[in-house]
SELOVO-513755 format. One record per residue (C-alpha): residue in one letter; x, y, z. Coordinates in pm, 1 decimal. Layout:
# residues N
resn_x_y_z
a_X_Y_Z
...
END
This chain:
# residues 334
resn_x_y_z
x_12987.3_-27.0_1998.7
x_12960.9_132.8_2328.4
x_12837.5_-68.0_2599.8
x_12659.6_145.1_2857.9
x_12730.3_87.3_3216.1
x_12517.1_-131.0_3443.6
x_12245.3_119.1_3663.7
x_12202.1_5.0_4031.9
x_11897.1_-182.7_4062.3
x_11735.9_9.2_4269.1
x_11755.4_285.8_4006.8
x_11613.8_41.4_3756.3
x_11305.9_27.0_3952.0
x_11175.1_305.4_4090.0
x_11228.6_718.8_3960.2
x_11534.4_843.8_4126.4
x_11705.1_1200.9_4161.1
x_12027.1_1302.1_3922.7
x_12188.1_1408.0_4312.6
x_12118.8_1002.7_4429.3
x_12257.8_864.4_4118.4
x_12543.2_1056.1_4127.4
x_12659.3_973.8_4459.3
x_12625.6_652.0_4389.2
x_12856.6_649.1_4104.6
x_12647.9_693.4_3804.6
x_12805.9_991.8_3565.4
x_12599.1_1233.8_3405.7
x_12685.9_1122.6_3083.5
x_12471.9_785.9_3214.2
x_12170.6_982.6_3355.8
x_12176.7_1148.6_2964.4
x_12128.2_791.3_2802.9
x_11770.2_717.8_2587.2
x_11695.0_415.5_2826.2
x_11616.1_693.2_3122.0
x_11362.8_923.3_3077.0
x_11319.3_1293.4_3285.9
x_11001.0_1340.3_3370.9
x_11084.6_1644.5_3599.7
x_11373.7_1848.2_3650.5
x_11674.6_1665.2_3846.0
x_11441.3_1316.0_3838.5
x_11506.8_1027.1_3637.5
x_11372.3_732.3_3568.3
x_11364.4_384.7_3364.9
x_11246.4_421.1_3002.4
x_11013.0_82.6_3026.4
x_10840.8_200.0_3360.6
x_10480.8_320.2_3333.0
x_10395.8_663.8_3249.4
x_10021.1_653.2_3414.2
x_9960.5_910.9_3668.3
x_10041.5_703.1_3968.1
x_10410.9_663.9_3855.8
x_10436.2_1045.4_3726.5
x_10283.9_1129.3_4098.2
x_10593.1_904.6_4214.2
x_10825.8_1071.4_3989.8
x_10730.0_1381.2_4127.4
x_10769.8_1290.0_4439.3
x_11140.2_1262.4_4447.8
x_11160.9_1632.0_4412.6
x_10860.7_1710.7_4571.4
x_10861.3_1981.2_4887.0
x_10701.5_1758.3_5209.4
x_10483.1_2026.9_5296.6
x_10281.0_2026.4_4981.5
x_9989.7_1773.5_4874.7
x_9864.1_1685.4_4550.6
x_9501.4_1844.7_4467.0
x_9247.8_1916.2_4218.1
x_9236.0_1670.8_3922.9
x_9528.3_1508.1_4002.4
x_9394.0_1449.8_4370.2
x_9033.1_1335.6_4223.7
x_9194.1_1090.8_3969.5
x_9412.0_919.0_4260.9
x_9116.5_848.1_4463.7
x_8907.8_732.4_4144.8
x_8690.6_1018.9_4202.0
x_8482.1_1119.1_3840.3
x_8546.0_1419.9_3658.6
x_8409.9_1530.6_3300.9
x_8647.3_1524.2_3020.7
x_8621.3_1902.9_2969.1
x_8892.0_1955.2_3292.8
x_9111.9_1687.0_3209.8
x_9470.6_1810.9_3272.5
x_9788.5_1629.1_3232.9
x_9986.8_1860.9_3462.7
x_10026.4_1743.6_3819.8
x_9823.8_1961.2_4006.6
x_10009.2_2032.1_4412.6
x_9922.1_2245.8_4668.3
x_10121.9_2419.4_4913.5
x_9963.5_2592.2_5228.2
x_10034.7_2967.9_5288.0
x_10266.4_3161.3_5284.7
x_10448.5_2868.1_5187.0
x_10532.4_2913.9_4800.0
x_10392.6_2675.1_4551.1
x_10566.8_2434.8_4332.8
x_10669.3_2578.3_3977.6
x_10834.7_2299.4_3789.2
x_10749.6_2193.2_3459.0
x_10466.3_1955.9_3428.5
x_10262.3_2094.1_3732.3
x_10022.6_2370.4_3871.2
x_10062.2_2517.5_4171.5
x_9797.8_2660.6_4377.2
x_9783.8_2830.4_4760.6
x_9547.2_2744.5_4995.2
x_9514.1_2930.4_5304.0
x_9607.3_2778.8_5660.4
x_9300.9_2811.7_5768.8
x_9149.2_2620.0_5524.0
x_9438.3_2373.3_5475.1
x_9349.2_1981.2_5544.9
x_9550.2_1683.6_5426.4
x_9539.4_1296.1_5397.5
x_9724.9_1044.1_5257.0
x_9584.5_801.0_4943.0
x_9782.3_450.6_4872.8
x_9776.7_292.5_4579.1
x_9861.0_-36.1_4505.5
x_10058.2_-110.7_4113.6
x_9949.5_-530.1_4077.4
x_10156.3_-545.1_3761.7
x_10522.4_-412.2_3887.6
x_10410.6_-509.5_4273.9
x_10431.9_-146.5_4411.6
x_10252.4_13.8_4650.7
x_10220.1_379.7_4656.6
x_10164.5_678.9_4882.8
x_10100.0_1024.5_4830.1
x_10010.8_1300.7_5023.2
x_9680.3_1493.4_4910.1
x_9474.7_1709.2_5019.0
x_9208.7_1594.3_5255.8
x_8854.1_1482.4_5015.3
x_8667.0_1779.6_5138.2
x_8932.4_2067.6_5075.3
x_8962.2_1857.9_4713.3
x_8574.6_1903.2_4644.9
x_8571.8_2266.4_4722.3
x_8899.5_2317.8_4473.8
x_8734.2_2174.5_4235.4
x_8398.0_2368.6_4274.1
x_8598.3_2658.7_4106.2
x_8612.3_2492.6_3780.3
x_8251.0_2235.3_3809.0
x_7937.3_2316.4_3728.4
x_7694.6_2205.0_4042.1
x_7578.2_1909.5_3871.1
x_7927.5_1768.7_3798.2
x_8034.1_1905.8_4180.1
x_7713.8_1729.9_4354.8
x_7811.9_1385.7_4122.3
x_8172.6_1424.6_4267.2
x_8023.1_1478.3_4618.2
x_7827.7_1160.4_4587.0
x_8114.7_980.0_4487.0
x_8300.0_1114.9_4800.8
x_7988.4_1012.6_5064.8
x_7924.0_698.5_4928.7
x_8100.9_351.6_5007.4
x_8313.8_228.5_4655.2
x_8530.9_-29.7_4494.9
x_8782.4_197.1_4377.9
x_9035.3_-56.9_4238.0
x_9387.8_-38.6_4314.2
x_9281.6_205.4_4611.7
x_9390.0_89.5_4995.3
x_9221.9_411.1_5177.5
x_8870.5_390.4_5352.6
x_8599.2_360.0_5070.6
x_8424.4_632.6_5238.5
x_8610.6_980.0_5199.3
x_8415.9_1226.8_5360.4
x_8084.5_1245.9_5517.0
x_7780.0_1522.7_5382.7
x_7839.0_1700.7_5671.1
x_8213.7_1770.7_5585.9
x_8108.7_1895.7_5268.6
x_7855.5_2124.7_5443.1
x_8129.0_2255.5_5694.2
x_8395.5_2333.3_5455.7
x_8141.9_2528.3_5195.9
x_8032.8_2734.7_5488.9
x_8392.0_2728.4_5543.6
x_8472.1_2852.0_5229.9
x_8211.1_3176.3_5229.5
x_8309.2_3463.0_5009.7
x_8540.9_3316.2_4823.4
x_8528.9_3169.8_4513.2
x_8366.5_2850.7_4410.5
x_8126.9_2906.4_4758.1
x_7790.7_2954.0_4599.0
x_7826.1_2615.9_4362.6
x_7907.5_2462.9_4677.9
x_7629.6_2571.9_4878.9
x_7387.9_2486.6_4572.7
x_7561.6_2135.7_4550.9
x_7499.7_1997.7_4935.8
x_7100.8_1981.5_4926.8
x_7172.1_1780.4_4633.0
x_7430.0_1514.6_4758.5
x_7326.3_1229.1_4789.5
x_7499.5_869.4_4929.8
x_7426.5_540.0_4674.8
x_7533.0_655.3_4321.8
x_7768.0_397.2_4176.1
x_7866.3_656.1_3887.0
x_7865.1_970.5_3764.9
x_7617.4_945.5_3498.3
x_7349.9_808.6_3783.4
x_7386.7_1131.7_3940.9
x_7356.3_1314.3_3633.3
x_7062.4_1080.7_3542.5
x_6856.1_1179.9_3881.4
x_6990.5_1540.8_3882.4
x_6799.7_1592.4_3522.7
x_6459.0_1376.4_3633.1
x_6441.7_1608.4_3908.7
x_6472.6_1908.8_3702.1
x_6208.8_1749.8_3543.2
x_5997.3_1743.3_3802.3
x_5978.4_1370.7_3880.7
x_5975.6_1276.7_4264.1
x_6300.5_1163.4_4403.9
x_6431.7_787.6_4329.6
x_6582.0_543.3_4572.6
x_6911.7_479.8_4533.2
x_7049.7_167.7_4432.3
x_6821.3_-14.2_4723.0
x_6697.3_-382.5_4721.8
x_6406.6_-476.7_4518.8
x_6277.7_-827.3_4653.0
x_5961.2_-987.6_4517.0
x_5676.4_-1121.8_4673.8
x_5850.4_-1368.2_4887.3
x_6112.4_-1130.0_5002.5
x_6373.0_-1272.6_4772.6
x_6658.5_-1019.2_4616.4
x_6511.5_-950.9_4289.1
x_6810.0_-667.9_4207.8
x_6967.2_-342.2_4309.4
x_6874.4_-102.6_4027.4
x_7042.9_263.7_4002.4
x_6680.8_452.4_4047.8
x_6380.0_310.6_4242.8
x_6005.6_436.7_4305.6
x_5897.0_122.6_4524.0
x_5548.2_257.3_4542.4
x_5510.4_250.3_4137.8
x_5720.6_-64.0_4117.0
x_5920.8_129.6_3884.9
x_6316.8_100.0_3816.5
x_6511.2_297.1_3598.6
x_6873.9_136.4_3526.8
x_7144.2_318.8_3357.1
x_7362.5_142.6_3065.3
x_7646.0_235.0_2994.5
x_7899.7_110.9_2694.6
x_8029.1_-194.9_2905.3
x_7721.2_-365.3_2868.9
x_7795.6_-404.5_2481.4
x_8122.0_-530.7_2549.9
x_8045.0_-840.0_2775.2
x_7848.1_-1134.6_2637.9
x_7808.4_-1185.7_3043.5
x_7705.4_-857.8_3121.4
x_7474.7_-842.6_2809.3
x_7283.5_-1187.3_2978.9
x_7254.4_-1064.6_3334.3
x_7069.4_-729.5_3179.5
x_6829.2_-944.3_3030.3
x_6739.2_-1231.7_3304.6
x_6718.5_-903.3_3549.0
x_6498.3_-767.7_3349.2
x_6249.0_-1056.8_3360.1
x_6312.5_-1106.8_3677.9
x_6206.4_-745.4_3705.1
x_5869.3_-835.2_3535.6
x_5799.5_-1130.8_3705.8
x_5780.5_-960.3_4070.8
x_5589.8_-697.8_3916.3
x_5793.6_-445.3_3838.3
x_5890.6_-248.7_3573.8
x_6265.6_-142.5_3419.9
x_6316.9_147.2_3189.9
x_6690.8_140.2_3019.0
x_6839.1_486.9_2996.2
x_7147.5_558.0_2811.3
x_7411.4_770.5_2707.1
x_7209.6_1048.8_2475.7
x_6923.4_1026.4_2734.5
x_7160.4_1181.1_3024.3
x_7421.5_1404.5_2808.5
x_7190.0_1462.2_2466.5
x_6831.5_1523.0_2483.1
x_6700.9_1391.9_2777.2
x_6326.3_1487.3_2701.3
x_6210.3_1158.2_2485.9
x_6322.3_915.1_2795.5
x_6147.2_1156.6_3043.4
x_5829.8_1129.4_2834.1
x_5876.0_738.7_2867.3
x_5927.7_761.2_3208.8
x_5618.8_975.0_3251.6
x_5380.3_730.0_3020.1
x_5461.6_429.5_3309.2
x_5468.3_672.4_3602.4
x_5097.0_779.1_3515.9
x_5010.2_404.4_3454.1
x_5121.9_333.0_3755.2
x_4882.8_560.2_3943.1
x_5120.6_898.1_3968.8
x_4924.5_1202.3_3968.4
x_5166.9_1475.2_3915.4
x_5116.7_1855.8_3843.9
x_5184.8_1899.6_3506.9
x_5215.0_2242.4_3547.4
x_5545.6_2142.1_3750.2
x_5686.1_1914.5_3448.6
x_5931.3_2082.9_3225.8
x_6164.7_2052.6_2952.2
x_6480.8_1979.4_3054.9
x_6860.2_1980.4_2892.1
x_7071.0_1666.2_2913.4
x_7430.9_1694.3_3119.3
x_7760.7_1769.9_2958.7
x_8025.9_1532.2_2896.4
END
């Protein structure tokens, strides 16, 4: 039986390039062996290391050109930032500014962005389980949300803009919570006039909004308002009587004592998150207030039954609206 030869151990731990390895001794025939994968051409790397985006980014990087960033999806999933399904992408997606010419390797898109539009950061992650910590260039949030506007609809580019104004945990994240401010999202649509993706952009800002927690609470206010409901608070403090902290629900009207929380699947898996949903909502009740539940289907299926709901308590609750203003609405997509 053969016995292969012994890899350095920094090669065990971390991708490497075929050109490191073989200066430090390792044959090809090695760097050919099923225990290494090859992510990209020239890199290598050990077979048992993850395979999650952070560690293809770091593959990557071993090869990667200095001047370029990562950007788009790949960018957005780095800072935790949400995206629908529908523009999921497994390529790494890298930018290069002009004229310089964009990467071409297998298992990335490459895209040019103009120098006068080019703005970059830097986004470290942090890998608990294997104890790495990670950095990677990317492009700077606001050039990311105005890449992305080419291939959003504006409700799915004002949720990403919320994401980017508003303070988050983003686990594993070490950057500054807050990514960009609404006025660097104004800047670089106006920025961006005449070219593609501009108009979305320009429809998004009025819309942004800082205090969504998640996507589908952006979703969830963009299609009340459609609907002609007034504009919630944002995940605000709701205090009873004696000025104790009741909760912080995802939608507020303080002046109908009316809260509209969003559940999502989590709730079904936690015995503990199942309990706190139901002592809030007495809690809820017992300073007066009341909590409509919205859900999955009432955001991204037919969104009309909940709005009726919401309606039946808003009118209890002394709202006068123009009905000639209230309208049928269609729910988000996934």
């Amino acid at each position: 039986m053969t016995v292969r030869r012994a890899l350095p151990q920094p090669l065990l731990e971390l991708p490497f390039s075929r050109r490191t390895a073989v200066a430090d001794g390792v044959p090809d025939d090695r760097l050919a062996a099923s225990d290494l994968s090859r992510p990209f051409h020239g890199v290598r790397m050990a077979a048992n290391l993850p395979t999650d985006l952070a560690w293809r980014c770091r593959a990557y990087q071993v090869r990667m050109n200095p001047t370029h960033c990562f950007s788009h999806q790949t960018a957005a999933d780095l800072l935790g930032l949400p995206l629908p399904l529908c523009v999921a992408t497994r390529d790494l997606q890298v930018s290069a500014p002009a004229p310089l010419r964009p990467p071409e390797t297998r298992g990335t898109r490459g895209h040019s962005v103009g120098r006068d539009l080019w703005s970059a950061s830097e986004v470290v992650l942090r890998d608990i389980e294997f104890g790495e910590l990670f950095s990677f260039p990317v492009v700077a949030p606001e050039l990311l949300w105005a890449q992305l506007a080419t291939i959003l609809d504006v409700d799915d580019l004002v949720a990403l803009g919320d994401a980017i104004v508003t303070e988050l945990p983003r686990p594993g994240l070490l950057t500054d919570a807050t990514l960009a401010t609404i006025d660097d999202l104004e800047a670089v649509a106006r920025s961006h006039a005449g070219r593609r993706g501009a108009r979305a952009m320009m429809a998004a800002v009025p819309r942004i909004r800082t205090g969504p927690l998640s996507r589908a609470e952006t979703l969830l206010r963009l299609v009340l308002l459609r609907a002609g409901f007034p504009e919630p608070l944002l995940n605000v403090d709701v205090l009873d009587d004696d000025g104790l902290l009741v909760a912080i629900p995802d939608l507020s009207w303080p002046e109908m004592k009316l809260v509209v929380e969003y559940e999502g699947d989590y709730h079904r898996r936690s015995r503990m998150k199942f309990r706190s949903d139901v002592t809030r909502g007495e809690r809820y009740a017992d300073a007066g207030w009341f909590q409509l539940r919205a859900h999955a289907e009432d955001v991204f299926g037919d969104p009309n039954l909940f709005c009726g709901r919401l309606l039946r308590r808003m009118v209890e609750r002394g709202w006068r609206p123009s009905f000639h203003e209230l309208r049928q609405v269609r729910g988000a997509r996934h």
